[in-house]
N, C-alpha and C positions, 0 to 999 in steps of 0.2 A: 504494500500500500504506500509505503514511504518511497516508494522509484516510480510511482505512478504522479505524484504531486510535485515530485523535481522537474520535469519536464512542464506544467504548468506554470510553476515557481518562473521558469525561465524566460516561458513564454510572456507571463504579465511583467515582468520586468522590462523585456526588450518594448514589450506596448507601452511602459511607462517612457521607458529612452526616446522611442519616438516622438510623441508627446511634447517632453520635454523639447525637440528638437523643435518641436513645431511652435511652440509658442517661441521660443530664442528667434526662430526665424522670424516669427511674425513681427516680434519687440525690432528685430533687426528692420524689415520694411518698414514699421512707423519712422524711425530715425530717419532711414533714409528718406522718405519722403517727407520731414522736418528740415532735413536738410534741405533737398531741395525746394524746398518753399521759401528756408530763408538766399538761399543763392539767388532763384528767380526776383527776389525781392528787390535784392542788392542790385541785381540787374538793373531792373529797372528804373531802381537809381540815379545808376550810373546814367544811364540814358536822358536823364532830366536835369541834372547837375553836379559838378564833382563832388570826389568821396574820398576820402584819405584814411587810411590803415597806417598803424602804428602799433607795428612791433617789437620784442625786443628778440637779438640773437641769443641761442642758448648755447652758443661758443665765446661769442666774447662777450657779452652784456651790454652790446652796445644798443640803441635807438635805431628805428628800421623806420622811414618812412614810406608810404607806397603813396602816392596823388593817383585817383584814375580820373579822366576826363572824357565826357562820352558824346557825343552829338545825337540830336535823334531829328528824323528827317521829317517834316514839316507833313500834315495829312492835308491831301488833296479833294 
């Protein structure tokens, strides 16, 4: 009886891995489509008026600045 329930033991476990896998993935696709919401943001931003990023190096500690400048084409 005990060699009969090992083989179930195994099976609800790999169903629980899966599972697990499936929600990790899912958590995964919200971010990424968080992310992308905040990049298209920034986009479009960009397109309306500049936007300056300011980083610092995590080699030398210095200040990074990034200007972007974007033009957006006039609706006809």
């Amino acid at each position: 009886m005990a060699e009969k329930n090992k083989p179930d033991a195994a099976v609800q476990e790999k169903m629980q891995e899966v599972e697990h896998l499936k929600k990790r993935m899912d958590l995964l696709d919200q971010r990424l489509d968080n992310i992308d919401s905040m990049v298209s943001a920034v986009a479009e931003r960009v397109m309306r008026r500049p936007i300056v990023i300011n980083l610092t190096c995590p080699h030398c500690g210095r200040n990074i600045e990034i200007a972007i400048i974007g033009s957006e084409k006039a609706a006809r």
